[in-house]
VOPAGU-2260 file (C-alpha; in pm, 1 decimal, decimal comma):
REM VOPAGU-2260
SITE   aa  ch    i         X         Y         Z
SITE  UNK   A    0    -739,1    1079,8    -969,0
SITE  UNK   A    1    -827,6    1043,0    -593,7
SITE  UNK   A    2    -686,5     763,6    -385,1
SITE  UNK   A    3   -1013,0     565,7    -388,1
SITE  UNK   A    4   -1012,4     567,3    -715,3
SITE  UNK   A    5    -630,9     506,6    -748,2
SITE  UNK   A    6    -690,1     155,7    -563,0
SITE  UNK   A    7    -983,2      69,6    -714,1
SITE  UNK   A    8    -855,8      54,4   -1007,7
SITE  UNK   A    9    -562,3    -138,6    -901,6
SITE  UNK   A   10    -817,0    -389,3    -704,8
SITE  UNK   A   11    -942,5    -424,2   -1027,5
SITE  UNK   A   12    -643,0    -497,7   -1208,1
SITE  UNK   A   13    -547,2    -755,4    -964,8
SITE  UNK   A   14    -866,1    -973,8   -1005,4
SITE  UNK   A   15    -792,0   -1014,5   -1357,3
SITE  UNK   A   16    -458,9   -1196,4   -1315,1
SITE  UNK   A   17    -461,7   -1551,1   -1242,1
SITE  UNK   A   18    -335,0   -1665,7    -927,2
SITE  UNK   A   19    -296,0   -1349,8    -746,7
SITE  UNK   A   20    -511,3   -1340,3    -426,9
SITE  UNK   A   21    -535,8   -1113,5    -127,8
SITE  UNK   A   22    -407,0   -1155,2     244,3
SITE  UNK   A   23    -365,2    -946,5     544,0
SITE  UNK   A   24    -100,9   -1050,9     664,4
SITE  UNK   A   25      20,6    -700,4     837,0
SITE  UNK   A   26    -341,0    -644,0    1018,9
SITE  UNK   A   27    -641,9    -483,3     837,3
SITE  UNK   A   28    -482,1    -133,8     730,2
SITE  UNK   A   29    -287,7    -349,0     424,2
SITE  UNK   A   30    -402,6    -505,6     139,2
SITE  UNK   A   31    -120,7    -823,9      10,3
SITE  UNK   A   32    -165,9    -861,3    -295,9
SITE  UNK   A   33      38,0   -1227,6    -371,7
SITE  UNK   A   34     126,0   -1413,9    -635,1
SITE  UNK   A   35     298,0   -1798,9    -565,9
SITE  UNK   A   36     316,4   -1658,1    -240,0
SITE  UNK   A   37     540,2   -1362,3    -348,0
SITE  UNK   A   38     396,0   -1016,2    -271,7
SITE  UNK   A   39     368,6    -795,8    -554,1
SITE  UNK   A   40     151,4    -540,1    -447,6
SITE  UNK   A   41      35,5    -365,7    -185,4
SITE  UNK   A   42    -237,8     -98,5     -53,5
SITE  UNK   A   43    -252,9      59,6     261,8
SITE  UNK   A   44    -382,2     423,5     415,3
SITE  UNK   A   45    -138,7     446,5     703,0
SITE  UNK   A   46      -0,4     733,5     525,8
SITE  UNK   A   47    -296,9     939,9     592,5
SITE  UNK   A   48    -390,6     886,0     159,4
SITE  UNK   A   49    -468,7     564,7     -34,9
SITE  UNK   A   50    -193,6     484,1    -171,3
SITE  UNK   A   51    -108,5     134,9    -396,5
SITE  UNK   A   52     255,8     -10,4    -401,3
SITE  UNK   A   53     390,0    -235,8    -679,2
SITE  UNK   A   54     766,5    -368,5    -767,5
SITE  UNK   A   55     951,9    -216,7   -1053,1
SITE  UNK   A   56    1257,7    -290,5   -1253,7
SITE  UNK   A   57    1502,6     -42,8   -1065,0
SITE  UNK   A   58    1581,1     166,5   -1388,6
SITE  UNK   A   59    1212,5     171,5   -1483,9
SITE  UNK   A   60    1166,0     277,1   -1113,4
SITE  UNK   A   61    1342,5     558,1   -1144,3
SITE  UNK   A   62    1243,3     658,3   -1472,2
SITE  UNK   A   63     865,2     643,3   -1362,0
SITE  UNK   A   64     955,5     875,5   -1040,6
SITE  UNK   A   65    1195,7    1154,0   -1259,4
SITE  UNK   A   66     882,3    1175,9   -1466,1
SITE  UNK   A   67     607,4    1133,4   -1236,1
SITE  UNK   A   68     517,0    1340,1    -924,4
SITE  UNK   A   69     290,2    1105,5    -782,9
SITE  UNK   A   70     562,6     818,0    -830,4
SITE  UNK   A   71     745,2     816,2    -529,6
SITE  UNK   A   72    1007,7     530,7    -373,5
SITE  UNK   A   73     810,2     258,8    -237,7
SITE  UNK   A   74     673,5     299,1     148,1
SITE  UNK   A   75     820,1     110,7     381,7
SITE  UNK   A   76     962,2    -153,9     104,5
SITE  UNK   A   77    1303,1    -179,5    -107,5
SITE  UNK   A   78    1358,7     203,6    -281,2
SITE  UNK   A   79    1525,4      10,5    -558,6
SITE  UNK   A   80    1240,6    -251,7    -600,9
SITE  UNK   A   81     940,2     -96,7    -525,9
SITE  UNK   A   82     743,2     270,2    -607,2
SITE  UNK   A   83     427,2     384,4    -450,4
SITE  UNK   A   84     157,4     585,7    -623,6
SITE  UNK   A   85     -24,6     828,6    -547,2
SITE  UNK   A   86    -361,6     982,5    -558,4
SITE  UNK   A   87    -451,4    1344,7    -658,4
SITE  UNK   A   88    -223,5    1387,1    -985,4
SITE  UNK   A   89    -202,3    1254,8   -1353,1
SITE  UNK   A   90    -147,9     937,9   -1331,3
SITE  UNK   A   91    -407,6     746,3   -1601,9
SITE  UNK   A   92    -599,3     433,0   -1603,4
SITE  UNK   A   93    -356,9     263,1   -1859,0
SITE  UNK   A   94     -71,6     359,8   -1645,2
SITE  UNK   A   95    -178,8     187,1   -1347,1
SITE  UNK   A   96    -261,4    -112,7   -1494,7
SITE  UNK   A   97      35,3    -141,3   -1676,4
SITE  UNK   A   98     250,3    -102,4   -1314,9
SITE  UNK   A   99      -3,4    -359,8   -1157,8
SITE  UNK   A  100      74,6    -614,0   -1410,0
SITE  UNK   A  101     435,9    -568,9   -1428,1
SITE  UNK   A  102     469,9    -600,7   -1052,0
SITE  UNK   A  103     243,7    -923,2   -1076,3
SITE  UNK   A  104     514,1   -1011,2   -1386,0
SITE  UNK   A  105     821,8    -905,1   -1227,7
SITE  UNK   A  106     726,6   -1175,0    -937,2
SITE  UNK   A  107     573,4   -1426,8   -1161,2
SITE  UNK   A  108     902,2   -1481,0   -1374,9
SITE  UNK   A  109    1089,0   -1547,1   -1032,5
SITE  UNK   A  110     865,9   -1809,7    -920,6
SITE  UNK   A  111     961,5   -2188,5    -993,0
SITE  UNK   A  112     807,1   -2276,5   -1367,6
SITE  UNK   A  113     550,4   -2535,7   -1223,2
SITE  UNK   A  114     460,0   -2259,8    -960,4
SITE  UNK   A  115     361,0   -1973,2   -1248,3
SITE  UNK   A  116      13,6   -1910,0   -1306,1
SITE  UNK   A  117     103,0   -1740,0   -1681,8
SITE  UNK   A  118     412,4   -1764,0   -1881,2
SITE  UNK   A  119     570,7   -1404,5   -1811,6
SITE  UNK   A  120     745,9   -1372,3   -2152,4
SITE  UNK   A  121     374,9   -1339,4   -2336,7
SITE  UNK   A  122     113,1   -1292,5   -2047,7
SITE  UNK   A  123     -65,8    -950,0   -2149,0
SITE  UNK   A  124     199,7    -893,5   -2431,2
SITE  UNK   A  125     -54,7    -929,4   -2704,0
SITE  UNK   A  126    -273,8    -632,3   -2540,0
């Protein structure tokens, strides 16, 4: 998949979950992705490819990089928190909107209960 691709359908992922909105915060080169005011994703090309960065539970993290090439530590963010994807490999559609969502999840749970836009324990569960 190439890196315009890889974001787009992350972008697209994104406007299906309630609450989450966009910012740019860090200039125009990165996409925030928010949630209650929490970031849990993030896009940028600074790396010279398109590249989308979501939170991960740190042993699902490091599952998701043993197994996948184009799973890498997240850029520029917490390597136990965060991975960054890349274009050009194998990662699939379902794949990517399964990370998007669990980021978004992973932040949403977090947030104070009045605050959360879904309740994290069944949000998407049902899919």
């Amino acid at each position: 998949m190439n890196g315009e691709k890889l974001q787009a359908l992350a972008r697209a992922r994104v406007q299906e979950l309630p609450g989450a909105g966009l910012e740019h915060p860090f200039g125009p080169d990165w996409d925030v992705f928010k949630v209650g005011e929490k970031v849990f994703m993030l896009m940028t090309e600074v790396t010279g490819q398109p590249i989308v960065i979501v939170k991960a539970d740190p042993q699902d993290g490091k599952a998701l990089r043993e197994e996948h090439d184009d799973i890498t530590p997240g850029y520029h963010m917490n390597k136990k928190h965060w991975i960054t994807l890349h274009p050009g490999g194998a990662l699939k559609k379902t794949l990517v909107d399964e990370l998007v969502t669990e980021s978004y999840l992973l932040v949403v749970e977090n947030l104070p209960r009045a605050n959360r836009p879904v309740d994290p324990a069944v949000f998407g569960r049902a899919d």
